[in-house]
MIKE-234268 format. One record per residue (C-alpha): x, y, z; residue in three letters; residue number from 1. Coordinates in steps of 0.02 Angstrom, whole numbers, plus 32768, in hexadecimal, padded with zeros to 4 digits. Each point is the difference from the previous one (the first is absolute). Layout:
% residues N
<r east="X" north="Y" up="Z" code="Ala" pos="NUM"/>
...
This chain:
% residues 258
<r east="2D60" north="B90A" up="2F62" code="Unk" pos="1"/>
<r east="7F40" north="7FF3" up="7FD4" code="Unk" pos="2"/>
<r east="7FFA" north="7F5C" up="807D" code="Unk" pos="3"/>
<r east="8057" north="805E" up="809C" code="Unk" pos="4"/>
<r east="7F9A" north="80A1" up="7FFC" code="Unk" pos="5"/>
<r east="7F53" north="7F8F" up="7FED" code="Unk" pos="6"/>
<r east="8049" north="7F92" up="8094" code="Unk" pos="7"/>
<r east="8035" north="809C" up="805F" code="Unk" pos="8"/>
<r east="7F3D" north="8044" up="7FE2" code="Unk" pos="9"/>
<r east="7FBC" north="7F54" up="803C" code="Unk" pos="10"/>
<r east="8069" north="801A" up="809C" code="Unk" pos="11"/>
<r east="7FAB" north="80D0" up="8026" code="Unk" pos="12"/>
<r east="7F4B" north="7FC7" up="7FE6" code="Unk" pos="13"/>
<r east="8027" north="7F66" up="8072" code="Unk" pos="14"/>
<r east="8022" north="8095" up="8093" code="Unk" pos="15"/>
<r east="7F6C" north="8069" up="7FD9" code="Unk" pos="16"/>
<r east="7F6C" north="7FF5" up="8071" code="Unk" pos="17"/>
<r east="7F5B" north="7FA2" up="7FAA" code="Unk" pos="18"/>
<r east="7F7D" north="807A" up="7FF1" code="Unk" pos="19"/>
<r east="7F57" north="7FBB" up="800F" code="Unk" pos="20"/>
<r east="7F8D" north="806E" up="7F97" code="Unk" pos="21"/>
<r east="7F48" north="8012" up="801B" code="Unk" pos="22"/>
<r east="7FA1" north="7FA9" up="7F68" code="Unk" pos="23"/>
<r east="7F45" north="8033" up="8005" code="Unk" pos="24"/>
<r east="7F7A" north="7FBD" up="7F9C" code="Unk" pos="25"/>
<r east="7F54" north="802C" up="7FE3" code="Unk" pos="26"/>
<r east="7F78" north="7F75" up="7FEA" code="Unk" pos="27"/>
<r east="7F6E" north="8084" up="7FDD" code="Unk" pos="28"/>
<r east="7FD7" north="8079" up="7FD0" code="Unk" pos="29"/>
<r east="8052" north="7FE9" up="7F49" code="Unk" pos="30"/>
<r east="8020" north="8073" up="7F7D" code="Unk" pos="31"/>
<r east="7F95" north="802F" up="7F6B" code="Unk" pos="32"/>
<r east="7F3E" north="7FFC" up="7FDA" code="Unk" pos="33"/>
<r east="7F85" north="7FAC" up="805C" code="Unk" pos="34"/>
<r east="7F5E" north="7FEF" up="8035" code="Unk" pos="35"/>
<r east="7FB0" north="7FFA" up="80A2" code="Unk" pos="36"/>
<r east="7F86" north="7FA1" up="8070" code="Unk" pos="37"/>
<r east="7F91" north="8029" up="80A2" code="Unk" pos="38"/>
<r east="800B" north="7F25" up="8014" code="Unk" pos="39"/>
<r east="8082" north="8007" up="809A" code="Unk" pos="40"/>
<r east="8024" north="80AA" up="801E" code="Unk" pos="41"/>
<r east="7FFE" north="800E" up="80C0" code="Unk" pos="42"/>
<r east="802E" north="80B7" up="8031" code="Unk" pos="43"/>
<r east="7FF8" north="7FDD" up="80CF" code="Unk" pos="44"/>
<r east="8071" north="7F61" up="8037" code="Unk" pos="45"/>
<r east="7FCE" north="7F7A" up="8096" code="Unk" pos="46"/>
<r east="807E" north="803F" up="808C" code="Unk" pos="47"/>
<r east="802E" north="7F9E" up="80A1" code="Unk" pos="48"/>
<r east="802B" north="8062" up="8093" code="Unk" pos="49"/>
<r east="8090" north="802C" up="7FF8" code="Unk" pos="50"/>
<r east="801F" north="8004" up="7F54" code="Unk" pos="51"/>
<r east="80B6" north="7FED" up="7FC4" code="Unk" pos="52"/>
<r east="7FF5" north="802C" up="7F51" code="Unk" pos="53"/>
<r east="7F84" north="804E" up="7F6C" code="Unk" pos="54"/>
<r east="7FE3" north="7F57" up="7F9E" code="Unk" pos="55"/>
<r east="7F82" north="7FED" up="7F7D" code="Unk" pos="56"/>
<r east="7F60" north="7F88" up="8009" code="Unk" pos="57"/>
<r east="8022" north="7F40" up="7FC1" code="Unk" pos="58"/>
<r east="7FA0" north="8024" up="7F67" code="Unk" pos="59"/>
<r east="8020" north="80B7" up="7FE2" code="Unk" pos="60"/>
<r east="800D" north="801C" up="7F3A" code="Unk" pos="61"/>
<r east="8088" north="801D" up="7FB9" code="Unk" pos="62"/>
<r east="7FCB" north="80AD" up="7FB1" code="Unk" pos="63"/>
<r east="8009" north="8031" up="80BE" code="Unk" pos="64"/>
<r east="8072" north="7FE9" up="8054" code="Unk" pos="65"/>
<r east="80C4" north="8015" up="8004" code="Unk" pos="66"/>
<r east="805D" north="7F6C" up="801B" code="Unk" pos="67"/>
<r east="80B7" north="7FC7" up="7FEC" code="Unk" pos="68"/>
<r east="80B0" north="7FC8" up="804B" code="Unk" pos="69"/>
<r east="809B" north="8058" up="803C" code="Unk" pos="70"/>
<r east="80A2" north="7F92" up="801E" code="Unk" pos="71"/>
<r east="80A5" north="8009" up="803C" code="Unk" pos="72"/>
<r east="7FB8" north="808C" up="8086" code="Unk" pos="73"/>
<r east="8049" north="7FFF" up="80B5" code="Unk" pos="74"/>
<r east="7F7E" north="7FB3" up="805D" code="Unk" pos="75"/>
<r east="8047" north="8054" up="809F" code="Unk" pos="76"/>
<r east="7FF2" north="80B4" up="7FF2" code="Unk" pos="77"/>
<r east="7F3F" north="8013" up="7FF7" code="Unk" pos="78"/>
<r east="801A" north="8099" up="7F7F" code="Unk" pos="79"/>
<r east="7F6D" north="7FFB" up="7F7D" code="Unk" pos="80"/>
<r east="7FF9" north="7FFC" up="7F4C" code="Unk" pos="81"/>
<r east="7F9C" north="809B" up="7FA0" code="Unk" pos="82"/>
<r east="7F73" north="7FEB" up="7F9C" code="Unk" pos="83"/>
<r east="7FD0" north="8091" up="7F7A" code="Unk" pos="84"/>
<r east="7F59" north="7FF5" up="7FC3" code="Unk" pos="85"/>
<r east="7FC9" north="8082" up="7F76" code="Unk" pos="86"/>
<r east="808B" north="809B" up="8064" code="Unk" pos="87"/>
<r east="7FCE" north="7FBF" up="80A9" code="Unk" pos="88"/>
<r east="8089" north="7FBF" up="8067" code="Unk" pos="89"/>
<r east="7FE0" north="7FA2" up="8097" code="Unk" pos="90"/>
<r east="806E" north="7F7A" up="804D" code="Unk" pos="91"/>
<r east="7FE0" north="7F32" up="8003" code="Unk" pos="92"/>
<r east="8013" north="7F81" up="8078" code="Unk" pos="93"/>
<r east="8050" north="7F67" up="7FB4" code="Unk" pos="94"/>
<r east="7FE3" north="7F5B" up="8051" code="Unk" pos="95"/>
<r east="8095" north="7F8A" up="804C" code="Unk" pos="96"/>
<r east="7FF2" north="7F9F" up="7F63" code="Unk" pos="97"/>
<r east="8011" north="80A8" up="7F98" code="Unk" pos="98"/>
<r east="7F6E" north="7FF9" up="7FB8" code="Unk" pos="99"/>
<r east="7F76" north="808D" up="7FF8" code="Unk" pos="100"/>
<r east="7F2D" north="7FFF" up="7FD3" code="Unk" pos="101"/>
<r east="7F9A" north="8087" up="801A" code="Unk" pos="102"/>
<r east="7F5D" north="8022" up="7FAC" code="Unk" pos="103"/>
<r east="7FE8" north="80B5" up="7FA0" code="Unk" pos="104"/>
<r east="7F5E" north="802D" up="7F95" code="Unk" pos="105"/>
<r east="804C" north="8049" up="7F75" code="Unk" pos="106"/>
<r east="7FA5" north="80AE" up="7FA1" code="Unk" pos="107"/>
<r east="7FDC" north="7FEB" up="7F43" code="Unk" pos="108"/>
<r east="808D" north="8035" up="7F82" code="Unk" pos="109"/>
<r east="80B3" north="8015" up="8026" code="Unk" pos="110"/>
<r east="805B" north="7FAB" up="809B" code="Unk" pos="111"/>
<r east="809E" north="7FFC" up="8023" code="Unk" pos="112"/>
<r east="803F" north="7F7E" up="8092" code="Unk" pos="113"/>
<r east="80CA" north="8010" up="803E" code="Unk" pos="114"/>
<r east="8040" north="7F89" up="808E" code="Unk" pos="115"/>
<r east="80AB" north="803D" up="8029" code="Unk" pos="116"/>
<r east="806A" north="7F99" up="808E" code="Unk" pos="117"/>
<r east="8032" north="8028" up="80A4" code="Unk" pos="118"/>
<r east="80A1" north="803F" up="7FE0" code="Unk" pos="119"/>
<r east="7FB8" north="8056" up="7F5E" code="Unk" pos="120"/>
<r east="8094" north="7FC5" up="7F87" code="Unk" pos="121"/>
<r east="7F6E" north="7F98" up="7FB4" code="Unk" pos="122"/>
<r east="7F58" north="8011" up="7FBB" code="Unk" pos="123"/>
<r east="7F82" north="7FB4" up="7F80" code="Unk" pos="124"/>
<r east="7F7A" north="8069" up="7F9F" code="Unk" pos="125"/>
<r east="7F67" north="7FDC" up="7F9A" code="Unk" pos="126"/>
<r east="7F91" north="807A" up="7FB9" code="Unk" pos="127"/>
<r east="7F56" north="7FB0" up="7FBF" code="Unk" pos="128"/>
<r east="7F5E" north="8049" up="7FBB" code="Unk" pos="129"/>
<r east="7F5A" north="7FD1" up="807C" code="Unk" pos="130"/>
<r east="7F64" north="7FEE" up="7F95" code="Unk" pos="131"/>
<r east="7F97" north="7FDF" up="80B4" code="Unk" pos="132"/>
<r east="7F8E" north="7F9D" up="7FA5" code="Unk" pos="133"/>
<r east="7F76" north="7FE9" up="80A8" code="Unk" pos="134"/>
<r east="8070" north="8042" up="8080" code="Unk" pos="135"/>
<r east="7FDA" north="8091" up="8063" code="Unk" pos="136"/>
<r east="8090" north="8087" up="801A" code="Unk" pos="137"/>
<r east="802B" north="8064" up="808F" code="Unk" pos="138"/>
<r east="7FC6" north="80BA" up="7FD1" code="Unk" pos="139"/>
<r east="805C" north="8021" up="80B1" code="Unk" pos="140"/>
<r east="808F" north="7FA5" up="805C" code="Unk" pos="141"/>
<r east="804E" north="803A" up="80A0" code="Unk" pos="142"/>
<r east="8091" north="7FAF" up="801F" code="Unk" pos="143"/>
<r east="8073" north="7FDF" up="80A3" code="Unk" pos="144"/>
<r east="80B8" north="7FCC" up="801F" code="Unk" pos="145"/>
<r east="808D" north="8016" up="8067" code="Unk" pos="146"/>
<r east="80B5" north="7FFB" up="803B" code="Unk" pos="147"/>
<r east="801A" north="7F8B" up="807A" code="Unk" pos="148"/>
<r east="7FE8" north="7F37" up="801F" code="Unk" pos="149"/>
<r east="7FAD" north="7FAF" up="8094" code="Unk" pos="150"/>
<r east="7F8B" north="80AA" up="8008" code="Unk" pos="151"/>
<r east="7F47" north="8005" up="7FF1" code="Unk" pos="152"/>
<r east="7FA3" north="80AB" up="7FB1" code="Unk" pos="153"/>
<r east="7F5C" north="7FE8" up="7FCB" code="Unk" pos="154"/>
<r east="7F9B" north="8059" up="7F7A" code="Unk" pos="155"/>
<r east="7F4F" north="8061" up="801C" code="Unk" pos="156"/>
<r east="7F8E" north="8053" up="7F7F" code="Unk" pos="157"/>
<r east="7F59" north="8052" up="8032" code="Unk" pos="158"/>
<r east="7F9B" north="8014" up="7F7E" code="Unk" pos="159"/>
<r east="7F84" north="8094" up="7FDD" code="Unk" pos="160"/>
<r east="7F7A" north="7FB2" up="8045" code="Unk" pos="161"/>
<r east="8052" north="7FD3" up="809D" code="Unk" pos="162"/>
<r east="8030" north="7F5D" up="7FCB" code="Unk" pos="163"/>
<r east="809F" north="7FBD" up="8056" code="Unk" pos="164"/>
<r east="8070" north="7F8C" up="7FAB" code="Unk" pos="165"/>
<r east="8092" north="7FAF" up="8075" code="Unk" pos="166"/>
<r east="803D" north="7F44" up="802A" code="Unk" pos="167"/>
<r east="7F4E" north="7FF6" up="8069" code="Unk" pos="168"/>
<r east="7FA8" north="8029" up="7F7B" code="Unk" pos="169"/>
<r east="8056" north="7FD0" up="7F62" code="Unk" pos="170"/>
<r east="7F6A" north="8006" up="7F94" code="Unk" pos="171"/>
<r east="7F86" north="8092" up="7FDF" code="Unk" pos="172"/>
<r east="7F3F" north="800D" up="7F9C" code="Unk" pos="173"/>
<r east="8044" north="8094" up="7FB0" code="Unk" pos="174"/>
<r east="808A" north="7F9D" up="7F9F" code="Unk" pos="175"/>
<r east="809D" north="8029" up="8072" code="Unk" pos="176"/>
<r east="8069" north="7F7D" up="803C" code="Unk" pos="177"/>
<r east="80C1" north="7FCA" up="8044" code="Unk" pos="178"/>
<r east="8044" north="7F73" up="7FB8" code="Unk" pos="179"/>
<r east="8063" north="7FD5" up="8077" code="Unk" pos="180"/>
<r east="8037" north="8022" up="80C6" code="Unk" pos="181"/>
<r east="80B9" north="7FED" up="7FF1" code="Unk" pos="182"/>
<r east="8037" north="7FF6" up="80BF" code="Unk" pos="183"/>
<r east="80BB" north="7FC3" up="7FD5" code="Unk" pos="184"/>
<r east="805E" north="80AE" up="7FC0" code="Unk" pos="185"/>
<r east="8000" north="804F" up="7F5E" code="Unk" pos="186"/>
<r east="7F5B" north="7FF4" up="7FB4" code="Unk" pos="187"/>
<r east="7FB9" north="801F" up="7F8E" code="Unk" pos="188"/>
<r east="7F37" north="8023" up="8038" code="Unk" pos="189"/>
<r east="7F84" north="802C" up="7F80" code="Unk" pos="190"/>
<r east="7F60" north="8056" up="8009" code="Unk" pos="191"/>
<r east="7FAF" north="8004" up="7F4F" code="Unk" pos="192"/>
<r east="7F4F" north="802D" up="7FD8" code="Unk" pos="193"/>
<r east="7FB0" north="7FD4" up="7F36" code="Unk" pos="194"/>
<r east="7F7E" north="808C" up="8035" code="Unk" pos="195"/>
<r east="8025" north="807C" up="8081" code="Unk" pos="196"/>
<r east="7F91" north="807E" up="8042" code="Unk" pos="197"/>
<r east="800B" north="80A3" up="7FD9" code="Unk" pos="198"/>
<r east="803C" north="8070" up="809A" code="Unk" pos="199"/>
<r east="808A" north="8009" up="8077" code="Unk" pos="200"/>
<r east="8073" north="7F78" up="8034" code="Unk" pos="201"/>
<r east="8065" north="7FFC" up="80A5" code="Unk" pos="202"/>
<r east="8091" north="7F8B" up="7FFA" code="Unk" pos="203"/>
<r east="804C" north="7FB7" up="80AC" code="Unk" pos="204"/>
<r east="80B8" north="7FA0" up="8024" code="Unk" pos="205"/>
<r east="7FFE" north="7FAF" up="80B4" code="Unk" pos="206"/>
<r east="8090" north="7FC5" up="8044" code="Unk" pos="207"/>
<r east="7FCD" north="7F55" up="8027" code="Unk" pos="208"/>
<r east="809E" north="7FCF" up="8062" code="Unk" pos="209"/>
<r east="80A9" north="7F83" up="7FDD" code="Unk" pos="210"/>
<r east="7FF1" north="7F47" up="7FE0" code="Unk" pos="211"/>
<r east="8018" north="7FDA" up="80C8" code="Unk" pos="212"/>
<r east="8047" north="80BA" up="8030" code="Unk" pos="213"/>
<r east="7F74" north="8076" up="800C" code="Unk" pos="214"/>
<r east="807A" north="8078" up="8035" code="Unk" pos="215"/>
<r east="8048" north="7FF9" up="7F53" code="Unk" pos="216"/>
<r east="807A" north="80A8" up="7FB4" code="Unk" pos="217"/>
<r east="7FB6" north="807B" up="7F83" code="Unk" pos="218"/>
<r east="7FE6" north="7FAF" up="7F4C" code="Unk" pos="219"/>
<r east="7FBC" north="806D" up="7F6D" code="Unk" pos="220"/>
<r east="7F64" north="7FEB" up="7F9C" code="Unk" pos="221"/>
<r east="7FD6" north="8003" up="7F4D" code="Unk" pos="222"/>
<r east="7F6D" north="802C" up="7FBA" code="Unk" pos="223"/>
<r east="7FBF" north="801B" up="7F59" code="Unk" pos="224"/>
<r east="7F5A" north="803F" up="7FAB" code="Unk" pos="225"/>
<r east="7FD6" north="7FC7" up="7F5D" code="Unk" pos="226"/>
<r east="7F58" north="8044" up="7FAC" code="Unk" pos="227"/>
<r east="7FD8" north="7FCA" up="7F50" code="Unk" pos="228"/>
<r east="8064" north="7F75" up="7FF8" code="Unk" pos="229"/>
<r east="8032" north="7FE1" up="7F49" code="Unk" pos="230"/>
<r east="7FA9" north="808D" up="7FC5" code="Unk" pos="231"/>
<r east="8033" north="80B7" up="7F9F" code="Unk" pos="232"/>
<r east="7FCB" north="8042" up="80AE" code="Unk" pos="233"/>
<r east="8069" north="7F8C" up="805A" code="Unk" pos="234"/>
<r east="8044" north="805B" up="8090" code="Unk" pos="235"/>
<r east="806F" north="7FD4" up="8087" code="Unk" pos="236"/>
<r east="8052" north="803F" up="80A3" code="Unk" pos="237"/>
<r east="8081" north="7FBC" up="8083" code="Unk" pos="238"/>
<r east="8048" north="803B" up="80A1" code="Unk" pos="239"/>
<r east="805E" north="7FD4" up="809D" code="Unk" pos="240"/>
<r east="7FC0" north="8001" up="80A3" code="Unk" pos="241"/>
<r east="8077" north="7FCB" up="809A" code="Unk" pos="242"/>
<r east="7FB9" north="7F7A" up="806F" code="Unk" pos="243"/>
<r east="8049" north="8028" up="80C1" code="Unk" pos="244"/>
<r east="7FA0" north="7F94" up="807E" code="Unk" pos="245"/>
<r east="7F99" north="7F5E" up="8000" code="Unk" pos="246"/>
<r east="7F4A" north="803A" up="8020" code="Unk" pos="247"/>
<r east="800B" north="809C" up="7F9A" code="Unk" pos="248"/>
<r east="7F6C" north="801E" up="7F93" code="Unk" pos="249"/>
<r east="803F" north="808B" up="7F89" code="Unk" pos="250"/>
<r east="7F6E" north="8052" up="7F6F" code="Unk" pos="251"/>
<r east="8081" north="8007" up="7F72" code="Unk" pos="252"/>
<r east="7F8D" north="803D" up="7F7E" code="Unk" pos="253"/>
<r east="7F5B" north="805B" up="7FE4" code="Unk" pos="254"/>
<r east="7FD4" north="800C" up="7F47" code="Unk" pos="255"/>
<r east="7F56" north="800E" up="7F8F" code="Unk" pos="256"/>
<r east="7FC4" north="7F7C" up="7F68" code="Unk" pos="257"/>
<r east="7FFA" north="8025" up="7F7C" code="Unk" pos="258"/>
């Protein structure tokens, strides 16, 4: 009796579809204590026009940067994976080979870093404590992302001193600067600034275009303020803004630091 109900079992799970689940790992960061170093910590990537991904510089250290692999993902949908760093969700491109780099300057103390796949049945989670031995932190991090693949938005910061930040100008003497102009959908862009000015900030989305379709539908932006990074004061803000026609060049936010 045991035999035919463990043969008649065999046959059911011979009928069920095979479900590929997502298995994601995470190279770096990795949990617990550790200890810093300004040696290879590159906050603005090389980018060559056009850009197809955020990727990390070849010797980027690995107290900076978030790295990993997702497999058994669909290559063919396009969807993205998220990425949760310290409460801030934004989502992540992964590459055909399923693998994901993208550098991050993380703030002193607690982090938390969650990459959760596309379908998100899956996700991996480390928490760590950042000494930031001779690294610099951002005190303020605007960050950019969006909804939709194959679209290009692009990130602007003026400063209070009338310094503008954008993928011309990617690096400012006041300390501001994008890491990266993502021209391939989904972001994310970063402005982050170690010291910024005192005084009002105006931040800008333009709606670059679509990846060969400048006439490309609406898509909706992301965007995030952190002040204080990793600090009691820590504060943070997101919002939506909806993204309607290539060439638009929307002022999202107006705020004042500190």
């Amino acid at each position: 009796m045991t035999l035919r109900l463990r043969s008649t079992a065999l046959c059911l799970m011979a009928l069920l579809p095979i479900v590929a689940w997502a298995e994601i790992r995470l190279d770096t960061p990795r949990s617990g204590w550790r200890q810093g170093s300004a040696e290879g910590v590159h906050f603005i990537q090389e980018v060559n026009y056009p850009a197809s991904s955020v990727n990390s510089a070849p010797d980027q250290a690995d107290t900076a940067r978030i790295r990993g692999q997702i497999n058994g993902v669909s290559k063919g949908d396009g969807a993205p994976a998220r990425l949760i760093v310290n409460g801030i969700s934004m989502p992540l491109k992964v590459q055909e080979d399923g693998g994901f780099d993208r550098p991050f300057v993380f703030p002193a103390g607690s982090n938390n870093v969650e990459v959760r796949s596309p379908d998100g049945q899956q996700a991996r989670r480390v928490q760590f404590y950042h000494q930031g031995s001779g690294e610099t932190p951002a005190k303020l991090r605007v960050v950019l992302s969006w909804d939709s693949d194959n679209t290009d938005l692009d990130l602007h910061l003026v400063t209070p001193d009338g310094g503008h930040v954008w993928y011309g100008d990617r690096s400012l003497a006041n300390g501001a600067a994008l890491d990266v102009d993502v021209t391939s959908g989904f972001g994310p862009e970063m402005i982050a600034s170690p010291t910024p000015l005192k005084g009002q900030y105006l931040v800008y989305v333009n709606y670059y275009g679509g990846a060969g379709n400048p006439e490309s539908s609406l898509t909706v932006a992301q965007i995030t303020l952190i002040s204080e990074e990793g600090t009691p004061s820590e504060k943070q803000q997101s919002f939506l803004v909806p993204m309607r026609a290539a060439g638009e060049l929307t002022l999202v936010k107006q705020f004042s630091y500190p």
